[in-house]
Each structure stands twice: as C-alpha cells, then as structure tokens.
C-alpha positions as CSV (number, residue, x, y, z in Angstrom):
1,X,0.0,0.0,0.0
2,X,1.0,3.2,-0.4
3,X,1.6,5.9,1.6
4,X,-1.1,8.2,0.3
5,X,-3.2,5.6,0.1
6,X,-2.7,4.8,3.8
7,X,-3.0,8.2,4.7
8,X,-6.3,8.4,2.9
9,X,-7.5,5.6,4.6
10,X,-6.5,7.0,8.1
11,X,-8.5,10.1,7.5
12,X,-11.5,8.6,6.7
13,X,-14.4,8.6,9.9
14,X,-14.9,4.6,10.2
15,X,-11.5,3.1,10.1
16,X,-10.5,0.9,12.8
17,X,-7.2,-0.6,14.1
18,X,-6.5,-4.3,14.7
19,X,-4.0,-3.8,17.0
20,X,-4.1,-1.3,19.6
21,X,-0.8,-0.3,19.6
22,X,-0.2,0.7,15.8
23,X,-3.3,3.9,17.0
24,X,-0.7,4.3,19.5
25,X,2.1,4.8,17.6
26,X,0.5,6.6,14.8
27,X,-0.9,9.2,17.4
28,X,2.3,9.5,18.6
29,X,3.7,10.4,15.3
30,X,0.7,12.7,14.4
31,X,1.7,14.4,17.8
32,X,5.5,14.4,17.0
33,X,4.9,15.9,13.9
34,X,2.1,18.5,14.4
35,X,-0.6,16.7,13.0
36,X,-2.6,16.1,16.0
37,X,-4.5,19.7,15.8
38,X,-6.3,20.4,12.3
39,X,-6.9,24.1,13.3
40,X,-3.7,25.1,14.4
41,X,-0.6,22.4,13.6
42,X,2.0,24.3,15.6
43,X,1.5,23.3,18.7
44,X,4.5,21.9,20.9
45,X,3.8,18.0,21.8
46,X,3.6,18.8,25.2
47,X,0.9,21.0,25.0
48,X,-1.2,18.6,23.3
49,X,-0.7,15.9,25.8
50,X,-0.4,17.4,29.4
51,X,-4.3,17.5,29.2
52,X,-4.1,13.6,29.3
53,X,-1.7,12.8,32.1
54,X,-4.2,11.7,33.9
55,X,-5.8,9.3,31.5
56,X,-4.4,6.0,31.4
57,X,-5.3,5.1,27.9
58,X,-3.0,7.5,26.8
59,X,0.1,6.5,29.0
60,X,1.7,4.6,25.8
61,X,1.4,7.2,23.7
62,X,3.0,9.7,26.4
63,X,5.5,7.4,26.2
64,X,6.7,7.1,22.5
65,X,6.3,10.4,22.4
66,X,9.0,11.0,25.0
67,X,11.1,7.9,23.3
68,X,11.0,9.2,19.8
69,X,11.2,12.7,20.7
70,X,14.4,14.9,20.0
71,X,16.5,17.3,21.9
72,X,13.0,19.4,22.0
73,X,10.5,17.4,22.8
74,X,11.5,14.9,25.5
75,X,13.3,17.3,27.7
76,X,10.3,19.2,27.4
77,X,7.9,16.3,28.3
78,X,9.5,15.1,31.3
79,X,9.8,18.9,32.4
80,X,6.1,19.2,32.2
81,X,5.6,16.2,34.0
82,X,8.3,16.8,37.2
83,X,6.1,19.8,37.3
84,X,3.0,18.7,37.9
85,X,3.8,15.9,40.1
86,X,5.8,18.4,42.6
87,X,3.1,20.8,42.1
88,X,0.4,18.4,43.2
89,X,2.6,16.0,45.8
90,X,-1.0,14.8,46.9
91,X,-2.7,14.3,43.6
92,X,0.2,13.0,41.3
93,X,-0.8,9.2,41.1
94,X,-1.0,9.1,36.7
95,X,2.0,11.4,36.6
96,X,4.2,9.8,38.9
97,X,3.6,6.7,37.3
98,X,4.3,8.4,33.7
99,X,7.9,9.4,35.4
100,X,8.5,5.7,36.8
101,X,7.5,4.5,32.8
102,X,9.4,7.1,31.7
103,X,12.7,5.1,33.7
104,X,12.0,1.6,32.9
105,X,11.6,2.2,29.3
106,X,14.8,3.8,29.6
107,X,13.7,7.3,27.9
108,X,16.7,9.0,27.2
109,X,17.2,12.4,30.0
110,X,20.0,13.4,31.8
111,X,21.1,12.8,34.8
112,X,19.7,15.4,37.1
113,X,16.5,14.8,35.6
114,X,17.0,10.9,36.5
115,X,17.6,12.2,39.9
116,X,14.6,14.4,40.6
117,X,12.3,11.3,39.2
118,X,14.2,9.4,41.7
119,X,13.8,11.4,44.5
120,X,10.2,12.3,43.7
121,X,9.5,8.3,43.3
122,X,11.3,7.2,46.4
123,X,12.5,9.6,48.8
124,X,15.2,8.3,49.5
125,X,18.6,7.4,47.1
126,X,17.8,5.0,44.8
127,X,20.7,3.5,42.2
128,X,20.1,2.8,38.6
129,X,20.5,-0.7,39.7
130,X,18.0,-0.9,42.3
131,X,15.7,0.7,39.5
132,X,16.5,-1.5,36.8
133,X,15.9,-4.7,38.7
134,X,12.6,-3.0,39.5
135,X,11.7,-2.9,35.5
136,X,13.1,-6.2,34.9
137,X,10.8,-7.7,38.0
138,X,7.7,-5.7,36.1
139,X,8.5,-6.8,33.0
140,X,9.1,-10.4,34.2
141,X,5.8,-10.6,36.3
C-alpha cells in the first residue's frame, strides 16, 4: 500500500485498528509531527498531551512520544511532568507513574532529571541498579 493511500484511509471517519498499539504509535507520530490539531498544527507536543496525564489510555502514547522525541521534545515532556507531580505531591498518582514508565523504558534524560524522578519516586537514594531490577521484575511478572 502506499503511503497516500494509507494516509487516505486513516483520514477517513470509520477506520479501525486491529492492533491497539499501531493507534498508538500513529498518534504519537501525528503528535510528533504537528498533525494532532487540524486548526492550528503548531502546537509543541507537550501542549497537546499534558491535558491527558491523567488518562491511562494515553500513557503509551505519552511514552513514545517521550522515546521518539528529539533534543525538544522529550526534555520538554518530562519537564512538564516533574512539574506537575511536585506541584500536586497529593494528587500525582498518573503522573508519577508516567515518570517511573518514563525510567524503565529507559527514555533517554540526563542525569539530574533521572535524579529528581528518583527522588520524587522514592525519597530516599535509589541507584540505577536498584531501579532496573525493578523494571526487569515488572517486565518479568
């Protein structure tokens, strides 16, 4: 198929995935490439998704967004997220779970971000170790 073809079948109003995850991946993409808002396509990626932190149907997405974003977008992303979970230390349940997906998926940040997800996660010091044997137990159970 080609790709115009596939782009006219995506546009159309009754099209339906098989497979959950290719929506999830081609939303990401529409996201990462400003074709997620028909009336106004520049908007950052994080803008469009920091209204659904808090829904868990689109934590994947969140996700591949961070891990196929560049030097823009994922620094970006897990900025917006640190800030709403230390914003909300009572109420941060979907976020601080985004941050611990964001680790175990081994999004690419640097290391003082890695330390304020840490911290915000645990309390207490935590080693890259200790945090993947934690994704390798999730992954593994």
């Amino acid at each position: 198929m080609r790709s115009g073809e596939l782009l006219s079948c995506l546009r159309t109003t009754g099209y339906q995935f098989t497979h959950l995850q290719l929506q999830e991946y081609l939303t990401a993409q529409a996201i990462l490439f400003g074709c997620s808002d028909p009336e106004d396509n520049q908007l950052h990626p994080v803008d469009v998704l920091k209204k659904y932190f808090d829904q868990p149907a689109w934590r994947e997405i969140i996700v591949m967004v961070a891990l196929q974003g560049d030097n823009r977008v994922t620094p970006a992303l897990l900025e917006e997220l640190l800030a709403c979970a230390e914003n909300n230390p009572d109420d941060n349940y979907y976020v601080s779970n985004l941050l611990f997906e964001m680790i175990v998926n081994f999004v690419p940040m640097r290391m003082d971000t890695r330390r304020r997800i840490y911290d915000l996660l645990f309390r207490a010091n935590i080693t890259d170790y200790e945090i993947r044997r934690i994704g390798e137990f999730m992954r593994d159970s």
